[in-house]
MISE-512366 format. One record per residue (C-alpha): residue number from 1; residue in three letters; x, z, y. Coordinates in steps of 0.2 Angstrom, whole numbers, plus 5000, padded with zeros to 4 digits. Example, Ala and Ser with C-alpha at 12.3 -4.5 7.8 and 13.67 -1.06 7.14 Angstrom:
! MISE-512366
 resi resn   px   pz   py
    1  Ala 5062 5039 4978
    2  Ser 5068 5036 4995
//
This chain:
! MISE-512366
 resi resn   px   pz   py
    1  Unk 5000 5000 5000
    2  Unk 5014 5004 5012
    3  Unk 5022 4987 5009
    4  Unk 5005 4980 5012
    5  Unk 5005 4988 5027
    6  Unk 5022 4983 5031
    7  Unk 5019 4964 5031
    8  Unk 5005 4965 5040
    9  Unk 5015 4974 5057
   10  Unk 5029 4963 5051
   11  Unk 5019 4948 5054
   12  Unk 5007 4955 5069
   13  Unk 5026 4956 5078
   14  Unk 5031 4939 5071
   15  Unk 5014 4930 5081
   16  Unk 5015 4941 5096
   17  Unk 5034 4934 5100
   18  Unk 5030 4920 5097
   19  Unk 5015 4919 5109
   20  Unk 5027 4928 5121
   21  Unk 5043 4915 5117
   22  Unk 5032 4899 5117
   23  Unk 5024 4907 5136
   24  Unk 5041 4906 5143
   25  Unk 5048 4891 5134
   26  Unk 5037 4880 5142
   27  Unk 5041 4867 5154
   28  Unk 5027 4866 5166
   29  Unk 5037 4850 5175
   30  Unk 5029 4841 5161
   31  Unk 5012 4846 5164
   32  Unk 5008 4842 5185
   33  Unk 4992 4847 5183
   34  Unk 4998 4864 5178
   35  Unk 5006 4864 5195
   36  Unk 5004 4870 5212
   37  Unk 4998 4860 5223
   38  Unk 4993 4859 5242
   39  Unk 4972 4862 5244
   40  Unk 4967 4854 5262
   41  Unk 4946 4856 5266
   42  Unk 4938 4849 5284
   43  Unk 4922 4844 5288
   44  Unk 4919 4833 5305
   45  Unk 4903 4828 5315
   46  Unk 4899 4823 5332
   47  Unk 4890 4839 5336
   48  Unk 4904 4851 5332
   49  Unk 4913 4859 5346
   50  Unk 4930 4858 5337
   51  Unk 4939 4849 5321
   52  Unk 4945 4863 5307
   53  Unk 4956 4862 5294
   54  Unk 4961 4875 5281
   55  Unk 4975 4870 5273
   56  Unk 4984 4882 5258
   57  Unk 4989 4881 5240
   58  Unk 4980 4879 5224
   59  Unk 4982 4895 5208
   60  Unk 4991 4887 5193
   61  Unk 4980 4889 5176
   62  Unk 4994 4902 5174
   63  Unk 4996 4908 5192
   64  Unk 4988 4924 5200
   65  Unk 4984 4928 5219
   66  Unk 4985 4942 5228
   67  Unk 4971 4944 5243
   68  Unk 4969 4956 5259
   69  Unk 4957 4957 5271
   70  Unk 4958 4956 5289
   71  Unk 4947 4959 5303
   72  Unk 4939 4946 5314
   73  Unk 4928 4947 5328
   74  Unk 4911 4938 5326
   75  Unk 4906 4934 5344
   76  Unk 4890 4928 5336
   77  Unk 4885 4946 5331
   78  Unk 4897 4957 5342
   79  Unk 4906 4964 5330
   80  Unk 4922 4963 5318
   81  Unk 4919 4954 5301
   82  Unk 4929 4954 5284
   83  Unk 4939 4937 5282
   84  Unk 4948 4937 5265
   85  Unk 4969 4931 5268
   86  Unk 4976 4926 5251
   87  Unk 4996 4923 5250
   88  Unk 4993 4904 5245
   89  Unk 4988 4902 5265
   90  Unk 4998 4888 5274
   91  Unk 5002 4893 5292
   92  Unk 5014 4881 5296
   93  Unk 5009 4862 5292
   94  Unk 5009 4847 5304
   95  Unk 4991 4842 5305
   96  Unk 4985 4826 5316
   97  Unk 4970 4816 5316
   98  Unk 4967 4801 5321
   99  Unk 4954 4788 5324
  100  Unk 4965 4772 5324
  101  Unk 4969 4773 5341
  102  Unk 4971 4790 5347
  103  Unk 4978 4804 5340
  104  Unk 4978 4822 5342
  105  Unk 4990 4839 5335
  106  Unk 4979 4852 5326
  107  Unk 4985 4870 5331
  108  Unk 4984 4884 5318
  109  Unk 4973 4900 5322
  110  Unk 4980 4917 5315
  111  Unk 4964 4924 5319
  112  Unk 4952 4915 5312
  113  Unk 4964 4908 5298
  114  Unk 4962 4888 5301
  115  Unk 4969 4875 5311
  116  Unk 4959 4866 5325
  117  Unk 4958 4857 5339
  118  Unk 4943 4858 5354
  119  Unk 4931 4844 5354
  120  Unk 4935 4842 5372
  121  Unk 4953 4834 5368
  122  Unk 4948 4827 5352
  123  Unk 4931 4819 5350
  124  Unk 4923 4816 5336
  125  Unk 4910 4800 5336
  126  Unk 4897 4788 5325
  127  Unk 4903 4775 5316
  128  Unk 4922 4778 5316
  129  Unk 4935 4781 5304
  130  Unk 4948 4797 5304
  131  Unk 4963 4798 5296
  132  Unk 4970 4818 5293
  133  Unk 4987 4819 5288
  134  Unk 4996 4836 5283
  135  Unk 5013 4838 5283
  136  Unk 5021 4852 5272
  137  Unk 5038 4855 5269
  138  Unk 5044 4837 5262
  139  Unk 5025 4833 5257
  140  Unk 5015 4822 5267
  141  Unk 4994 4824 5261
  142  Unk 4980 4810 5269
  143  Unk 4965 4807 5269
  144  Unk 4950 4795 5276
  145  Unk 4931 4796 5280
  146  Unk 4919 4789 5292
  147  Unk 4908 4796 5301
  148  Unk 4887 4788 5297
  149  Unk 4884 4779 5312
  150  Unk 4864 4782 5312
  151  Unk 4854 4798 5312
  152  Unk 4840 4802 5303
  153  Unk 4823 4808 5314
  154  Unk 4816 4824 5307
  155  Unk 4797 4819 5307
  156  Unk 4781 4832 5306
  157  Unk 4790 4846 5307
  158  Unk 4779 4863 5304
  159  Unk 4782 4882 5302
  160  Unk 4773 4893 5296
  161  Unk 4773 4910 5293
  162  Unk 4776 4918 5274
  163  Unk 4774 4932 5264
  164  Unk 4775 4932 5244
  165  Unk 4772 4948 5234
  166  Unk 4782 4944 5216
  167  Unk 4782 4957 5201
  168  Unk 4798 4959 5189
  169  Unk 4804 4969 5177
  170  Unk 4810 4982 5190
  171  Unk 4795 4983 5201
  172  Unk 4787 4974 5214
  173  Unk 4797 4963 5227
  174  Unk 4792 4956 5243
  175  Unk 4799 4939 5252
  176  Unk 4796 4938 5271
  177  Unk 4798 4923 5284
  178  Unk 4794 4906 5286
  179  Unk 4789 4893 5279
  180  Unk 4792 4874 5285
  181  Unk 4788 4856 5280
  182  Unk 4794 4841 5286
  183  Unk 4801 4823 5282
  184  Unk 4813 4810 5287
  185  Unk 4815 4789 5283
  186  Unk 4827 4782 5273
  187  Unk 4837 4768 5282
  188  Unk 4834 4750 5272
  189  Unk 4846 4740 5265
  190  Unk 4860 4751 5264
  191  Unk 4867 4764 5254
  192  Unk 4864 4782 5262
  193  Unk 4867 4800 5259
  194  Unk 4858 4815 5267
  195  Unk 4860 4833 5266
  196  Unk 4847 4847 5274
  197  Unk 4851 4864 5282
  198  Unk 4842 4878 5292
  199  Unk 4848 4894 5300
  200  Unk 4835 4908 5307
  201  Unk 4844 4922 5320
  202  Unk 4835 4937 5320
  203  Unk 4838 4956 5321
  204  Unk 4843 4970 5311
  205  Unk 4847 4988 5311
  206  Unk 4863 4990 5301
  207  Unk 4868 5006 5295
  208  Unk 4886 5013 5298
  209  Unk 4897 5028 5298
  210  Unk 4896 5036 5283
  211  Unk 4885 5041 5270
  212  Unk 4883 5060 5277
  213  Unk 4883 5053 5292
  214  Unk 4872 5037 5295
  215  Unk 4870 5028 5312
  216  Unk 4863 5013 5314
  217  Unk 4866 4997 5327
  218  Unk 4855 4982 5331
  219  Unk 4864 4966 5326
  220  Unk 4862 4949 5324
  221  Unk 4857 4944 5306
  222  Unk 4855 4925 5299
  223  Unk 4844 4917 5288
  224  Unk 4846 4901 5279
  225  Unk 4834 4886 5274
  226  Unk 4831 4889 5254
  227  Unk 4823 4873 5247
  228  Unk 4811 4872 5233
  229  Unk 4821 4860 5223
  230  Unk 4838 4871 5225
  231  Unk 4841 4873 5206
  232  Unk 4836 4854 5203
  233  Unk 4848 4841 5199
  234  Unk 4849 4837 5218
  235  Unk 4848 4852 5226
  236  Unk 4849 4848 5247
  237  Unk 4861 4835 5244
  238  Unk 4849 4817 5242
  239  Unk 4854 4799 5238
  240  Unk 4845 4784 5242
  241  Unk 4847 4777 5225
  242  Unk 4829 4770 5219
  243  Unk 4822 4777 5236
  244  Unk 4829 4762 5249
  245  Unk 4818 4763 5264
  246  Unk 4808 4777 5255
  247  Unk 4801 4793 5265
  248  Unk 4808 4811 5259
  249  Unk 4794 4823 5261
  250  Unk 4802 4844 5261
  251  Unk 4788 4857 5256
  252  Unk 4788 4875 5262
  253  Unk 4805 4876 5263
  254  Unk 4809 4895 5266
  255  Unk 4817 4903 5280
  256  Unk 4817 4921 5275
  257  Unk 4821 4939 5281
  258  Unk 4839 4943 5271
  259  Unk 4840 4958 5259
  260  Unk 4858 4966 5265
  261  Unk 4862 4983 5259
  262  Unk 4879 4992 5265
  263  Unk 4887 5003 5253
  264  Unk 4896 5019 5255
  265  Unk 4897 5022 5235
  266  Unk 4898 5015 5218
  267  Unk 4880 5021 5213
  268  Unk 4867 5008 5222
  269  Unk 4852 5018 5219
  270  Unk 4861 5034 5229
  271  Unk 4874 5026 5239
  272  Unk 4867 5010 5248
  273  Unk 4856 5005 5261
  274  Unk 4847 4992 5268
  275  Unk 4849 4982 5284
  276  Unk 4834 4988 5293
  277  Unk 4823 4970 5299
  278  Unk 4816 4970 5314
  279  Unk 4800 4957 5309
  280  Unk 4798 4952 5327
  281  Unk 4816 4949 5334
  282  Unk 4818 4930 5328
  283  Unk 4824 4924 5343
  284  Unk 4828 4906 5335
  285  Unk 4826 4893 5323
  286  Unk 4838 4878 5317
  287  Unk 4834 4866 5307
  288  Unk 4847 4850 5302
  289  Unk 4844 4833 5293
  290  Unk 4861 4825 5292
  291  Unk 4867 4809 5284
  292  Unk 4882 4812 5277
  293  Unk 4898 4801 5270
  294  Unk 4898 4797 5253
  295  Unk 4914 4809 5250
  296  Unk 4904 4822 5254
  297  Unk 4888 4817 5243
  298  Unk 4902 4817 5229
  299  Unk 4911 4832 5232
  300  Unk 4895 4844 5233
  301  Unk 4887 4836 5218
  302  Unk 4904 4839 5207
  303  Unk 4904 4856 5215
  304  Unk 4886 4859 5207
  305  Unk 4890 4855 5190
  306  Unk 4906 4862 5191
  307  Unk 4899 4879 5195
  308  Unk 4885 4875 5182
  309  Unk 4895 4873 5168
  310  Unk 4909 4887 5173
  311  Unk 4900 4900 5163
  312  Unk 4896 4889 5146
  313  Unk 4907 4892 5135
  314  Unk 4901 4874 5126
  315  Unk 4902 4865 5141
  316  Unk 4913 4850 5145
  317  Unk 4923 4855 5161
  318  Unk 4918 4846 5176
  319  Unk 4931 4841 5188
  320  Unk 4928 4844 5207
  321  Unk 4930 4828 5216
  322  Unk 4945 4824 5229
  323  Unk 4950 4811 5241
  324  Unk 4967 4820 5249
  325  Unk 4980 4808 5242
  326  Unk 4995 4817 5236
  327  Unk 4986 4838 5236
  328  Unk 4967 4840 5232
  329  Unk 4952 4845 5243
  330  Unk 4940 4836 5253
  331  Unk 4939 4828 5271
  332  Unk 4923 4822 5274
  333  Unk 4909 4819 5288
  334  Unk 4893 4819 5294
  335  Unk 4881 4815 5308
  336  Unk 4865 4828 5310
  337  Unk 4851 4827 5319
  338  Unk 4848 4845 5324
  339  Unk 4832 4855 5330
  340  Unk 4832 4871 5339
  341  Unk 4818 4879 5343
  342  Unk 4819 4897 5352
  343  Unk 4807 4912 5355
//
């Protein structure tokens, strides 16, 4: 029995150097996409008040990152936020953009962790073509897109007040907002691309200080546009395909009141609490119908089933798309038309 025994750890040792030996005896120059390489992400339209880029470098299969957090004021609800700052950051590429004839120097921002440029000495417009080039170390990363010349018209807008009362396992839930339907035309004889966002700004009373010690202060809280067909194959991305010249029609999509909790423990039940919604503070509404560059269109829709499959375990992997020549990410555009509506 002891020799038994004997083999048995003998051999448990034997595999265990040799995972360990066959690890370190590898030579990942053989396998690029093992490699690190350079991520670049931006997304232009003519609306924006700046161009930004985030530029920093991808986690091998075998890599690790380590991440802290930094504050950063949010003028939008006067206060500091949590931005998460990951070693693989790049601060010091050379970034330019350019539409063919001018060209302009993208600056990086320690605050706010991007590079960017104003759109009063870089403009972005309809119909043109960009060029982004990034420059790290000895490595030189581009890409193109252009920017959809026509906008869509958002047609027979409504919004509507909503309330839902749902029963689950755990109790009874309550949804609270708005509710709004719409449409849009599709451009004929041509290829299009469209993507669809909303934003409520409202109020809420955030709880601070500490959990002996509550205090609350009114902030700025945001809702975003949830559409009925958000766990569909499309999602709020749409393509033309089979629907040239065809009218898309959006049912009660919802702007709701966001369920926020801040914790000041581990146990949810005893140590977190809820943003407080103030129900008549919504002070506006925004509501975009964009059409978008078909590198965008590609992009989110590999992004779907990426995150779709990441969790199957029997699932073909699905690889996000990229048009950065030489790194990976994605610079693409789009042109919204855009509706505000304040209270």
């Amino acid at each position: 029995m002891k020799f038994i025994t004997y083999i048995l750890s003998l051999f448990v040792l034997m595999a265990s150097l040799s995972c360990e030996t066959i690890v370190s005896d590898v030579d990942l120059s053989k396998f690029p996409e093992l490699q690190e390489k350079i991520v670049v992400t931006s997304f232009i339209n003519p609306l924006n008040d700046s161009v930004t880029v985030r530029v920093s470098r991808s986690i091998p299969l075998l890599g690790s990152v380590k991440k802290e957090f930094i504050k950063v004021y949010n003028k939008n609800i006067g206060d500091s936020v949590l931005i998460a700052k990951d070693e693989k950051q790049i601060e010091d590429a050379i970034i330019t953009i350019s539409d063919g004839t001018t060209s302009a120097k993208l600056f990086y921002n320690k605050e706010l962790l991007y590079y960017g440029i104003s759109s009063r000495d870089f403009r972005i417009r309809s119909g043109r073509t960009y060029t982004l080039t990034v420059k790290v170390d000895n490595q030189v990363l581009e890409a193109q897109t252009t920017v959809p010349s026509k906008r869509p018209t958002i047609n027979n807008l409504i919004i509507g007040k909503y309330f839902e009362v749902s029963s689950s396992f755990f109790g009874k839930d309550t949804a609270q907002g708005f509710a709004l339907n719409f449409d849009w035309t599709d451009f004929p004889n041509e290829v299009n691309y469209y993507k669809v966002w909303g934003e409520m700004k409202y109020f809420s009373d955030v709880p601070s200080g500490s959990k002996d010690s509550v205090v609350y202060y009114r902030r700025p809280t945001y809702g975003y546009l949830e559409l009925n067909n958000d766990f569909s194959s499309e999602g709020r991305y749409f393509s033309d395909k089979n629907k040239d010249g065809g009218k898309y029609t959006i049912l009660n999509a919802k702007l709701l009141f966001r369920k926020i909790y801040i914790c000041f423990g581990s146990n949810f039940n005893n140590d977190c609490l809820p943003y407080k919604t103030i129900e008549n503070s919504v002070q506006s509404f925004t509501l975009e119908v964009s059409q978008i560059s078909k590198e965008l269109y590609d992009y989110q829709n590999s992004l779907r089933a990426f995150n779709n499959t990441s969790n199957n375990p029997f699932a073909e992997p699905v690889p996000v798309y990229s048009n950065i020549k030489n790194g990976l990410g994605i610079f693409a555009a789009y042109n919204p038309t855009r509706i505000s509506q304040g209270f």
